[in-house]
N, CA, C and O atoms as a GROMACS GRO file, in nm:
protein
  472
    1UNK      N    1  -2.141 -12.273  -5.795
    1UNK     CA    2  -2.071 -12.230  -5.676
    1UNK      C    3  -2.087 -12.078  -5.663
    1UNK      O    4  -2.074 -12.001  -5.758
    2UNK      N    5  -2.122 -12.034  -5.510
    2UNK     CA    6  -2.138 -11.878  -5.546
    2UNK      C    7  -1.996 -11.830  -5.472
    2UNK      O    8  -1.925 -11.891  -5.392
    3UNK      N    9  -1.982 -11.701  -5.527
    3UNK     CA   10  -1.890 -11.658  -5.508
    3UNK      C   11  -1.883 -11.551  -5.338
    3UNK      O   12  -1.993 -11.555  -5.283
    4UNK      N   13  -1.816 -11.497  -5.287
    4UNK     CA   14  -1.817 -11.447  -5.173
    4UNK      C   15  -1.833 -11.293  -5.211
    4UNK      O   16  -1.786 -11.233  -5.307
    5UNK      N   17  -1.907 -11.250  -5.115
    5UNK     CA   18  -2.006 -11.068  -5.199
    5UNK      C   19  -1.783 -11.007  -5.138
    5UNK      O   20  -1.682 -11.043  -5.077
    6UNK      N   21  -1.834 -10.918  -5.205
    6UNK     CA   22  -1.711 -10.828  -5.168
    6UNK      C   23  -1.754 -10.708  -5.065
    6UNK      O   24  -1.836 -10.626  -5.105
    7UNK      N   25  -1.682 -10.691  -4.891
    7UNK     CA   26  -1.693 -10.595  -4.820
    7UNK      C   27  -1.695 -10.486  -4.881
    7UNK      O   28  -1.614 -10.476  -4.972
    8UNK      N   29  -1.805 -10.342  -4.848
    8UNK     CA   30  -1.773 -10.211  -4.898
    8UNK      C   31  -1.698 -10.144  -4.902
    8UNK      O   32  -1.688 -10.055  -4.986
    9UNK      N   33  -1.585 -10.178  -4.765
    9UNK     CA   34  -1.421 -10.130  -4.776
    9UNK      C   35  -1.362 -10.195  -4.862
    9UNK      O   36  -1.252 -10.143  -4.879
   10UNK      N   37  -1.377 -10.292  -4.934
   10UNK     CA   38  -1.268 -10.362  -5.031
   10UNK      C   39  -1.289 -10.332  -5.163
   10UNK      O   40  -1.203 -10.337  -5.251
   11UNK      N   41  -1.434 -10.294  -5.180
   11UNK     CA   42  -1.482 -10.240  -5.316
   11UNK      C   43  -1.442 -10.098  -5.325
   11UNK      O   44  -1.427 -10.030  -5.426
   12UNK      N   45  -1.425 -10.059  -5.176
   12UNK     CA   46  -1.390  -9.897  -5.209
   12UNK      C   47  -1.237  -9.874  -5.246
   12UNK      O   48  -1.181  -9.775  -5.293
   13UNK      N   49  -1.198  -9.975  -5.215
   13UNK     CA   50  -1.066  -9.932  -5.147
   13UNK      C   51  -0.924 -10.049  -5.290
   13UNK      O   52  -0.812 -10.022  -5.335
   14UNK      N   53  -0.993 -10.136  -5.304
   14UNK     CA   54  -0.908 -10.281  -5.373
   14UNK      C   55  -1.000 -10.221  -5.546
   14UNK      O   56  -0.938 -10.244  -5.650
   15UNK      N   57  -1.117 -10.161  -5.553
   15UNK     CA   58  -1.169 -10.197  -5.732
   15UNK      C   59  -1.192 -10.024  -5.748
   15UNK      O   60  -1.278  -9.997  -5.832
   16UNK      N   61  -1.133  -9.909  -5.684
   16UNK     CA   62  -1.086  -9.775  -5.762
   16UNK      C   63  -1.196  -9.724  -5.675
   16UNK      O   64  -1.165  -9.605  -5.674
   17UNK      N   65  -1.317  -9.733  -5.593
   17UNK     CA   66  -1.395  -9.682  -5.551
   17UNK      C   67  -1.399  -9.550  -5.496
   17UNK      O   68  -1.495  -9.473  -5.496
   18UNK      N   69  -1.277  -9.530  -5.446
   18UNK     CA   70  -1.221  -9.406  -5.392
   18UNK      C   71  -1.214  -9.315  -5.484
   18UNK      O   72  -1.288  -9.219  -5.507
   19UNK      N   73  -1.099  -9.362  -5.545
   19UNK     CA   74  -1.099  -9.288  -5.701
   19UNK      C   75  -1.253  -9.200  -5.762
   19UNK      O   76  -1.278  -9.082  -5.786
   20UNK      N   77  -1.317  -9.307  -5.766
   20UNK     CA   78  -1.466  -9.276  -5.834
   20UNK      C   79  -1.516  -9.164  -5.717
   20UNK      O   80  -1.528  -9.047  -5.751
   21UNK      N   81  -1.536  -9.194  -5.617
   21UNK     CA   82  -1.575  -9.064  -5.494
   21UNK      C   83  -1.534  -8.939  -5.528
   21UNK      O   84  -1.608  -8.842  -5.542
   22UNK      N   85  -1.390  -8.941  -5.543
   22UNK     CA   86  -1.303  -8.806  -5.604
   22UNK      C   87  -1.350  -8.746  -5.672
   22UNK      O   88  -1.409  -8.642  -5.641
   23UNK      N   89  -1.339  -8.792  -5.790
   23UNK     CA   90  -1.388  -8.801  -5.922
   23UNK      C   91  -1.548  -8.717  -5.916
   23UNK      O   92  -1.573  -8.602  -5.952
   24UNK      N   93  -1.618  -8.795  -5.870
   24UNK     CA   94  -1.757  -8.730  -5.846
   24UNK      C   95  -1.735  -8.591  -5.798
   24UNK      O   96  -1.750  -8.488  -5.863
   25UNK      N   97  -1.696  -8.603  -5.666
   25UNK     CA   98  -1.710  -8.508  -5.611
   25UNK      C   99  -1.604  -8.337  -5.676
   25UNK      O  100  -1.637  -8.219  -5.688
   26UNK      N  101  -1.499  -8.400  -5.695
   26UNK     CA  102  -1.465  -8.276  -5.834
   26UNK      C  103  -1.612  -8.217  -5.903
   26UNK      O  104  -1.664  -8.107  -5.888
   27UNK      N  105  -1.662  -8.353  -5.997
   27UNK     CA  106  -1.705  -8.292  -6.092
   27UNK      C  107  -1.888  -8.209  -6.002
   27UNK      O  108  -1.975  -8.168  -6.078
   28UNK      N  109  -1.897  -8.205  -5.926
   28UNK     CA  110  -2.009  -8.172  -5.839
   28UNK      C  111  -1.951  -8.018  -5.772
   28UNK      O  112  -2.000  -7.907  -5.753
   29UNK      N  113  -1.859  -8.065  -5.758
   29UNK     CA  114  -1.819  -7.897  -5.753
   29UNK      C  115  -1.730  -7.808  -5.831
   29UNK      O  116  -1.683  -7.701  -5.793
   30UNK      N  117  -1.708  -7.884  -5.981
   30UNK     CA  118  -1.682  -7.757  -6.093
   30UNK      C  119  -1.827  -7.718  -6.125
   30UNK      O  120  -1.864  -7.606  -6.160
   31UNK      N  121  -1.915  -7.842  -6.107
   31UNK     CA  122  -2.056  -7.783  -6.192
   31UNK      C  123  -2.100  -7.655  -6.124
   31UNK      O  124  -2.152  -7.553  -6.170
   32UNK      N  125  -2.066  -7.687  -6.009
   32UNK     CA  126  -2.147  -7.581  -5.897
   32UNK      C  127  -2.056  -7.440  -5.969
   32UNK      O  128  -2.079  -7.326  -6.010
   33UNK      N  129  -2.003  -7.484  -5.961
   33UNK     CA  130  -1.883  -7.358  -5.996
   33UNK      C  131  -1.938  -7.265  -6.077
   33UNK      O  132  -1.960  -7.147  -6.049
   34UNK      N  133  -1.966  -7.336  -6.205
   34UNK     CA  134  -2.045  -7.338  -6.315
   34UNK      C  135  -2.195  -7.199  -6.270
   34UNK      O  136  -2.210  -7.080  -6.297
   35UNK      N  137  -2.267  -7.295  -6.201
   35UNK     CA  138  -2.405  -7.260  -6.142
   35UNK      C  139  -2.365  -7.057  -6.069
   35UNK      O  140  -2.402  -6.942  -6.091
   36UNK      N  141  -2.278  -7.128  -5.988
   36UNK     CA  142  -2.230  -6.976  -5.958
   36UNK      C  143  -2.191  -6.847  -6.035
   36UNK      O  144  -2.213  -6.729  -6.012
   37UNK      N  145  -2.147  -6.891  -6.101
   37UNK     CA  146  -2.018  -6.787  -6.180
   37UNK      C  147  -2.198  -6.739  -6.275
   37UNK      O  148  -2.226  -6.623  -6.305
   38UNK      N  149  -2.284  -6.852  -6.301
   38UNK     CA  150  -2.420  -6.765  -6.355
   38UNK      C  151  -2.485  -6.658  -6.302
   38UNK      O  152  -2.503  -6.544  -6.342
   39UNK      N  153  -2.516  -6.719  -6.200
   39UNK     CA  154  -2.602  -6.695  -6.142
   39UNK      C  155  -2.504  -6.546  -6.085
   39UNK      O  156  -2.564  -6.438  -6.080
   40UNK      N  157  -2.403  -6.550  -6.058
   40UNK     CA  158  -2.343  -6.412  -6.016
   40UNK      C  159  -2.346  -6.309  -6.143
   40UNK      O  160  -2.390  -6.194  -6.146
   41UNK      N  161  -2.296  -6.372  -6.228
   41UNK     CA  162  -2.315  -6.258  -6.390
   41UNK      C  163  -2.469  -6.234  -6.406
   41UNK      O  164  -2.490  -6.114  -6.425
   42UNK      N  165  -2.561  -6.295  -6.405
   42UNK     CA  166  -2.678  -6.232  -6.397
   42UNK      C  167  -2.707  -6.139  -6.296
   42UNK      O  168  -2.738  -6.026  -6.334
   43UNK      N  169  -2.703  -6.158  -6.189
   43UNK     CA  170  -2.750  -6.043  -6.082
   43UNK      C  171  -2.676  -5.928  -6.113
   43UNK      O  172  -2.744  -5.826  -6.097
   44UNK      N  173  -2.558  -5.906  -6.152
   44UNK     CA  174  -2.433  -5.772  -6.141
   44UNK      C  175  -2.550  -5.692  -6.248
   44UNK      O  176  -2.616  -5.734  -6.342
   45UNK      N  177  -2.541  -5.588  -6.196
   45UNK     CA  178  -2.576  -5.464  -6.288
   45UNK      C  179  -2.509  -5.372  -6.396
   45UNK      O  180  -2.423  -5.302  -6.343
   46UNK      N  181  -2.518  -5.354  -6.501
   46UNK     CA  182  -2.441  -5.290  -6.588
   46UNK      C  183  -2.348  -5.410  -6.721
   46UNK      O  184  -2.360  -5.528  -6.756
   47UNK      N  185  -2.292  -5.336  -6.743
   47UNK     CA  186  -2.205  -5.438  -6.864
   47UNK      C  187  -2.053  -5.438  -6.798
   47UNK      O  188  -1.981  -5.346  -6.758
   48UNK      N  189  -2.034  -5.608  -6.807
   48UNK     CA  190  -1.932  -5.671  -6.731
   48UNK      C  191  -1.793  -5.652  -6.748
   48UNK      O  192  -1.701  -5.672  -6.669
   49UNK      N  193  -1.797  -5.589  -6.922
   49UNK     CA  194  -1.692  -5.517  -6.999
   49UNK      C  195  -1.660  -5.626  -7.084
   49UNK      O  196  -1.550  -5.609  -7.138
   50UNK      N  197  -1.732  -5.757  -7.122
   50UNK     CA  198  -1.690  -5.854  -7.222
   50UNK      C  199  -1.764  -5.818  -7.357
   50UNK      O  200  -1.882  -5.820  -7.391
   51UNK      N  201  -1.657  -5.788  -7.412
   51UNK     CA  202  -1.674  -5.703  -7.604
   51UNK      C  203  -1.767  -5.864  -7.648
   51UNK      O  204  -1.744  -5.981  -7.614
   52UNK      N  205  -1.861  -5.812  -7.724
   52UNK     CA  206  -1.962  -5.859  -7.797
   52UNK      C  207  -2.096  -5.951  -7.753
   52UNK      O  208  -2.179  -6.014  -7.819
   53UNK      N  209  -2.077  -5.927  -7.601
   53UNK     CA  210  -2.193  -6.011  -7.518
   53UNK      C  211  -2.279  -5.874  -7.525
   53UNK      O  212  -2.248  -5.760  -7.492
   54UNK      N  213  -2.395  -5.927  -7.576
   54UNK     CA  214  -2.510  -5.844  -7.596
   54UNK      C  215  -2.595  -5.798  -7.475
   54UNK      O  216  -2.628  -5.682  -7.451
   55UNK      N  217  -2.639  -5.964  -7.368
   55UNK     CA  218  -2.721  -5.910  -7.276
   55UNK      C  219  -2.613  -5.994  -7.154
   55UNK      O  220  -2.635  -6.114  -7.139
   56UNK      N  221  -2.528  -5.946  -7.092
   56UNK     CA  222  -2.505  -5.998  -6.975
   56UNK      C  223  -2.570  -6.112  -6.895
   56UNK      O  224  -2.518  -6.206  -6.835
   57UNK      N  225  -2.699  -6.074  -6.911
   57UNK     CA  226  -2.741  -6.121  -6.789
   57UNK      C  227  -2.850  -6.277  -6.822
   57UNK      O  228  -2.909  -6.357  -6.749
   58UNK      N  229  -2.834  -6.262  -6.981
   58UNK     CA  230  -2.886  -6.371  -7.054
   58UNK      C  231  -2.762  -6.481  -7.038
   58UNK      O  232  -2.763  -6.599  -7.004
   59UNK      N  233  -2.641  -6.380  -7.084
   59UNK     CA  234  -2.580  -6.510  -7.051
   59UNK      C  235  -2.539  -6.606  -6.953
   59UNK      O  236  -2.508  -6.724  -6.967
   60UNK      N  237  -2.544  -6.514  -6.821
   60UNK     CA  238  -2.504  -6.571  -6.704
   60UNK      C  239  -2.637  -6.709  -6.692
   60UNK      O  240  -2.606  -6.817  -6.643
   61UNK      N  241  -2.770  -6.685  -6.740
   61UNK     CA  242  -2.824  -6.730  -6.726
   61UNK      C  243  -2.824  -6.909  -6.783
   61UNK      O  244  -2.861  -7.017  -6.736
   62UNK      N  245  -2.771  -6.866  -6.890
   62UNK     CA  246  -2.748  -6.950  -6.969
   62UNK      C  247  -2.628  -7.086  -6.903
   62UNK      O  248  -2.636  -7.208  -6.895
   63UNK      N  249  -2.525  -6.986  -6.868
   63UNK     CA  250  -2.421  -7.070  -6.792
   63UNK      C  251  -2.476  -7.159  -6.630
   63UNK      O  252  -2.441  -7.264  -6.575
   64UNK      N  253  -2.564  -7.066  -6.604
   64UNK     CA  254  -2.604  -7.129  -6.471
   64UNK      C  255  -2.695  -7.259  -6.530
   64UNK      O  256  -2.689  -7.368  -6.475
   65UNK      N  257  -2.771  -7.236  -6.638
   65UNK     CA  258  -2.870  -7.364  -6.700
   65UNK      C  259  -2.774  -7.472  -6.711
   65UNK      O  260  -2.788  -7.587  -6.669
   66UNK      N  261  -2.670  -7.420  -6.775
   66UNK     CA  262  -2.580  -7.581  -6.820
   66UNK      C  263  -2.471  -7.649  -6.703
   66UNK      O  264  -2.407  -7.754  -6.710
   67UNK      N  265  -2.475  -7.532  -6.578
   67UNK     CA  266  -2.415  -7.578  -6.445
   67UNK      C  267  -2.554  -7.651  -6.394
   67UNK      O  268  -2.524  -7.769  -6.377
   68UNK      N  269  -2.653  -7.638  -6.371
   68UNK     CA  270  -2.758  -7.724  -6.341
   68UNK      C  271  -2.779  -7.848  -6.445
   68UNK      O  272  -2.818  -7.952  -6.392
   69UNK      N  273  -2.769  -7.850  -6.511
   69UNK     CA  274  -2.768  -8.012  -6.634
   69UNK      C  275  -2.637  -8.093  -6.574
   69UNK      O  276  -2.642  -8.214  -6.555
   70UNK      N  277  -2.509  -8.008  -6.543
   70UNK     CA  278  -2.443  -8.096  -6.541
   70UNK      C  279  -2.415  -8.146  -6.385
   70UNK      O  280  -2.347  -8.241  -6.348
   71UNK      N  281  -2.501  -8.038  -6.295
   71UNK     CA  282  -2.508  -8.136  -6.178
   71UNK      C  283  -2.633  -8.270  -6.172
   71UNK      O  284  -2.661  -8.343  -6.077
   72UNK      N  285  -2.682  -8.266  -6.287
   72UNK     CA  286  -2.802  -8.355  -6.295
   72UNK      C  287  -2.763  -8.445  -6.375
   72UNK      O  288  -2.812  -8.558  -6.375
   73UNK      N  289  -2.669  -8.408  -6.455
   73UNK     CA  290  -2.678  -8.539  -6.499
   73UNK      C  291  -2.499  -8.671  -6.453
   73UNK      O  292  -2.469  -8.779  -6.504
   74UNK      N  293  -2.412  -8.573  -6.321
   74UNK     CA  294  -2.350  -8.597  -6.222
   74UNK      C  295  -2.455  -8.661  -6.128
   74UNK      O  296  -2.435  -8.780  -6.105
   75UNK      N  297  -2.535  -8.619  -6.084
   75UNK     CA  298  -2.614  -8.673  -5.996
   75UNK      C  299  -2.664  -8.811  -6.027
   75UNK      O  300  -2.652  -8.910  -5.955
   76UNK      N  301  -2.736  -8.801  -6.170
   76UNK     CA  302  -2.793  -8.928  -6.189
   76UNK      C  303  -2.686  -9.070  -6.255
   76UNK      O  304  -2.729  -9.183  -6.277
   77UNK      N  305  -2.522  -9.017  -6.278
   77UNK     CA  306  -2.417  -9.130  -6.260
   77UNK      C  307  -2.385  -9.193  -6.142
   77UNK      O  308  -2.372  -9.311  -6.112
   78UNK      N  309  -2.373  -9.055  -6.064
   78UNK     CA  310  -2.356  -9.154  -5.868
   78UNK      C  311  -2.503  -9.222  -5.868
   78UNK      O  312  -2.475  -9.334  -5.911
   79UNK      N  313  -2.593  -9.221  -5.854
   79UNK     CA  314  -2.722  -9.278  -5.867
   79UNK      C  315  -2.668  -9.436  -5.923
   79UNK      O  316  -2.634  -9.534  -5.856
   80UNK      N  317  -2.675  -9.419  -6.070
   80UNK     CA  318  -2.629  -9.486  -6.137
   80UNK      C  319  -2.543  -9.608  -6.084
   80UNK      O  320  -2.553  -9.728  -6.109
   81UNK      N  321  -2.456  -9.539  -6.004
   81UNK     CA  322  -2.294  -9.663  -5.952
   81UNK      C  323  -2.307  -9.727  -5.889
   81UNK      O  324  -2.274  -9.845  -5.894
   82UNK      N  325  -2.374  -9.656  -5.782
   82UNK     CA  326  -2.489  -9.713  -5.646
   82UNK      C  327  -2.565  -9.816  -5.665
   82UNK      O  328  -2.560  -9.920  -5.599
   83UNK      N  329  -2.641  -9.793  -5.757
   83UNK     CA  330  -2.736  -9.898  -5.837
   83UNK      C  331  -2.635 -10.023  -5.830
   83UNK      O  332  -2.665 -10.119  -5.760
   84UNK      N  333  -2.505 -10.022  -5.909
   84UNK     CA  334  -2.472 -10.094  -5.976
   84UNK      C  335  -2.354 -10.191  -5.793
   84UNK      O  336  -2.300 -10.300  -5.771
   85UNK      N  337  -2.374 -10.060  -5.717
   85UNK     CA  338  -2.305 -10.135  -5.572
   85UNK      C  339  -2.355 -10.258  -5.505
   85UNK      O  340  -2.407 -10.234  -5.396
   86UNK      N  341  -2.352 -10.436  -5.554
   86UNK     CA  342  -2.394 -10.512  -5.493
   86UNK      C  343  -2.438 -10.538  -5.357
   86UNK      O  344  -2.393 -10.634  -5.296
   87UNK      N  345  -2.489 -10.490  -5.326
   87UNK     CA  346  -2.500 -10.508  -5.117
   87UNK      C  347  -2.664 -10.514  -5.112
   87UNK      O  348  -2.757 -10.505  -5.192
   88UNK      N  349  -2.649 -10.527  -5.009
   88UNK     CA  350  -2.832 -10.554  -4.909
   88UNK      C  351  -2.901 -10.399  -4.954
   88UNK      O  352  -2.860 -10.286  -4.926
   89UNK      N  353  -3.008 -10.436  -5.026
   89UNK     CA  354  -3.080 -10.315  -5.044
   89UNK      C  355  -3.093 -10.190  -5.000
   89UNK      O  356  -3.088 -10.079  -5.053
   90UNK      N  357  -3.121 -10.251  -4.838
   90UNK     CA  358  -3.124 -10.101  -4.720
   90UNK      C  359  -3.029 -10.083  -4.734
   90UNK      O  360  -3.040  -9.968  -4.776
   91UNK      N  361  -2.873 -10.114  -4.736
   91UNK     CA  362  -2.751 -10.050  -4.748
   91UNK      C  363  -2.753  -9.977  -4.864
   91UNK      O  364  -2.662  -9.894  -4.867
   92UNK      N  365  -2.831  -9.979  -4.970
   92UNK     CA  366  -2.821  -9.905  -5.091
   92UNK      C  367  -2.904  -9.773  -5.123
   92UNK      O  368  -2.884  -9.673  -5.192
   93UNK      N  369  -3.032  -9.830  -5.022
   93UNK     CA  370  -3.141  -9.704  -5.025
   93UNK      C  371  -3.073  -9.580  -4.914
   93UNK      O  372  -3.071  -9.460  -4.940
   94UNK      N  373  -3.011  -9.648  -4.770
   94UNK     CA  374  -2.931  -9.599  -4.694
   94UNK      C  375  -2.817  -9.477  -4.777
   94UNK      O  376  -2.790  -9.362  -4.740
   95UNK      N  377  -2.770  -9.553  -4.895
   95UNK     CA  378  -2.650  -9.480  -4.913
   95UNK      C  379  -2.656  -9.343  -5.013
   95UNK      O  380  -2.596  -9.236  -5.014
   96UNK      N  381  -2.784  -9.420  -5.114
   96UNK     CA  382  -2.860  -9.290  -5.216
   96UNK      C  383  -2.894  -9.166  -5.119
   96UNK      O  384  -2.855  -9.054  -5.154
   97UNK      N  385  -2.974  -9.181  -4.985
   97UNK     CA  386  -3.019  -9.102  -4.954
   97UNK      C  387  -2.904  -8.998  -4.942
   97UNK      O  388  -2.892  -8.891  -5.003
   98UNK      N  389  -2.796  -9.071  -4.820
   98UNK     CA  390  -2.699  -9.007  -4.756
   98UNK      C  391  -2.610  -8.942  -4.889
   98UNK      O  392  -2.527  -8.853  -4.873
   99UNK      N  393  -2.635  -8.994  -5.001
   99UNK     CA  394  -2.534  -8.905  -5.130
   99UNK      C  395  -2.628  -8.794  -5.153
   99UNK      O  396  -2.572  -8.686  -5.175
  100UNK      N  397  -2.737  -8.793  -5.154
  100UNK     CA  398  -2.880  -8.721  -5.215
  100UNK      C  399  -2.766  -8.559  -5.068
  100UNK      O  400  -2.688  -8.472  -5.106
  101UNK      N  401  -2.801  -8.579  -4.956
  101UNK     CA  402  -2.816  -8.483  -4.902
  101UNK      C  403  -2.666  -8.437  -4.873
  101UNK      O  404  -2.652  -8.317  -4.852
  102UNK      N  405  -2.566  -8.507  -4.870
  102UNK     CA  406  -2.423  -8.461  -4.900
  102UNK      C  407  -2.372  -8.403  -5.039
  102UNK      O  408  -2.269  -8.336  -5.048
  103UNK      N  409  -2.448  -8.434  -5.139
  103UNK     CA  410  -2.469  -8.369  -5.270
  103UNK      C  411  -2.552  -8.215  -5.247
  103UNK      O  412  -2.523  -8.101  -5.282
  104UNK      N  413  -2.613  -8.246  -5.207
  104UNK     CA  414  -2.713  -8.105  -5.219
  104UNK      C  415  -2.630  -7.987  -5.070
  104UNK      O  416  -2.669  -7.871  -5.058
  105UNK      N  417  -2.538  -8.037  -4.992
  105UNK     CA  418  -2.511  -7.958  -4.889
  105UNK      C  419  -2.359  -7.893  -4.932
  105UNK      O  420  -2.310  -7.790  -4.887
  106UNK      N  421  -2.300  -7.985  -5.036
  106UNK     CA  422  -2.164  -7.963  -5.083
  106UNK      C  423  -2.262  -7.838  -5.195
  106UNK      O  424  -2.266  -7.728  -5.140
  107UNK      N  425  -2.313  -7.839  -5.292
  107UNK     CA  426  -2.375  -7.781  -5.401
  107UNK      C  427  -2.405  -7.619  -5.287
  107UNK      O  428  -2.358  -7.506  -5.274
  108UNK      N  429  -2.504  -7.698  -5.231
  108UNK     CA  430  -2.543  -7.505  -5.129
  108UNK      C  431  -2.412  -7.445  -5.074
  108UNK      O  432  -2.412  -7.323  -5.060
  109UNK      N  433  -2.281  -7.527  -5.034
  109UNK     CA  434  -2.159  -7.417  -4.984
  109UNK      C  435  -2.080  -7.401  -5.071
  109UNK      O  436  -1.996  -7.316  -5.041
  110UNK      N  437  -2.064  -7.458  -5.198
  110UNK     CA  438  -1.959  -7.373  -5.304
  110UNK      C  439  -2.032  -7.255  -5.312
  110UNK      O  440  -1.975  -7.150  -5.281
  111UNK      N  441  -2.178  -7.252  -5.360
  111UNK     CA  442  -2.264  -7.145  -5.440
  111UNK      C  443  -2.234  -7.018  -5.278
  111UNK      O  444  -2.210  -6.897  -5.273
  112UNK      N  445  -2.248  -7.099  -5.198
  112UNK     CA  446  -2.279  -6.919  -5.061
  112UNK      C  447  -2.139  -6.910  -5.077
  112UNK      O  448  -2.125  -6.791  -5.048
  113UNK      N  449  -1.980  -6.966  -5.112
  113UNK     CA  450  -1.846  -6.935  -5.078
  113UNK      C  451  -1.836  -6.856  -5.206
  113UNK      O  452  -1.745  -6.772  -5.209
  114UNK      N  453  -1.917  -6.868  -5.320
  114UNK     CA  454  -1.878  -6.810  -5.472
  114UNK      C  455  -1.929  -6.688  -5.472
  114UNK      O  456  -1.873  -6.598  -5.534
  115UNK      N  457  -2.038  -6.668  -5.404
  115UNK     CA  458  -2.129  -6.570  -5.397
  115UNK      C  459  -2.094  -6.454  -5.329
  115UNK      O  460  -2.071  -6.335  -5.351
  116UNK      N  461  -2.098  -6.540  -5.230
  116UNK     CA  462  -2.057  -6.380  -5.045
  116UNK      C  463  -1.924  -6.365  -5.073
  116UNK      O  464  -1.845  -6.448  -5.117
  117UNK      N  465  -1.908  -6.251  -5.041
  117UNK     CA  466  -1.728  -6.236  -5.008
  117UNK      C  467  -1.749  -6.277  -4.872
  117UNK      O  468  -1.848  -6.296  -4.801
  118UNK      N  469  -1.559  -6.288  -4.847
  118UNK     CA  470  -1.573  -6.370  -4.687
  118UNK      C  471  -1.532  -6.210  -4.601
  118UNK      O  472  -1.526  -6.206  -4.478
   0.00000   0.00000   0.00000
């Protein structure tokens, strides 16, 4: 006997789906956070005034590397969930894409809001 597929509002909404959106999207923009706060300590000129950091600008670098891992490897769990979202294929290739470029547009406005003063 097969069972009846579950609507995408009921999976979002009845098995935590929402939740999980949140969730993502937090962690997509502490990473960014992350990416920023590097990528800003590298560019600044001079010493930042933190006692025993040797090269400033190594480290910022460093922080921005592990804000990029952890939007990648955030990226490739939503990937991941999607995968695991039962529905009609095109609804799935449909939905990767549309995360692909709402991921990458949320990622480009933390970094210009962290960056620019307003």
């Amino acid at each position: 006997m097969q069972t009846p597929r579950a609507s995408p509002l009921r999976s979002l909404f009845n098995r935590g789906g929402l939740k999980e959106v949140f969730e993502h999207a937090r962690n997509a923009v502490v990473a960014t956070i992350f990416v920023a706060a590097g990528l800003e300590a590298s560019t600044r000129e001079g010493n930042l005034g933190l006692f025993g950091l040797v090269d400033p600008r190594l480290a910022g670098y460093v922080v921005a590397g592990v804000g990029l891992l952890l939007i990648l490897a955030n990226f490739a769990d939503g990937l991941r969930r999607l995968a695991k979202f039962r529905q009609h294929i095109l609804l799935q290739i449909a939905l990767s894409i549309a995360y692909f470029f709402v991921t990458l547009r949320v990622i480009q406005l933390v970094i210009l809001f962290r960056t620019h003063p307003c």
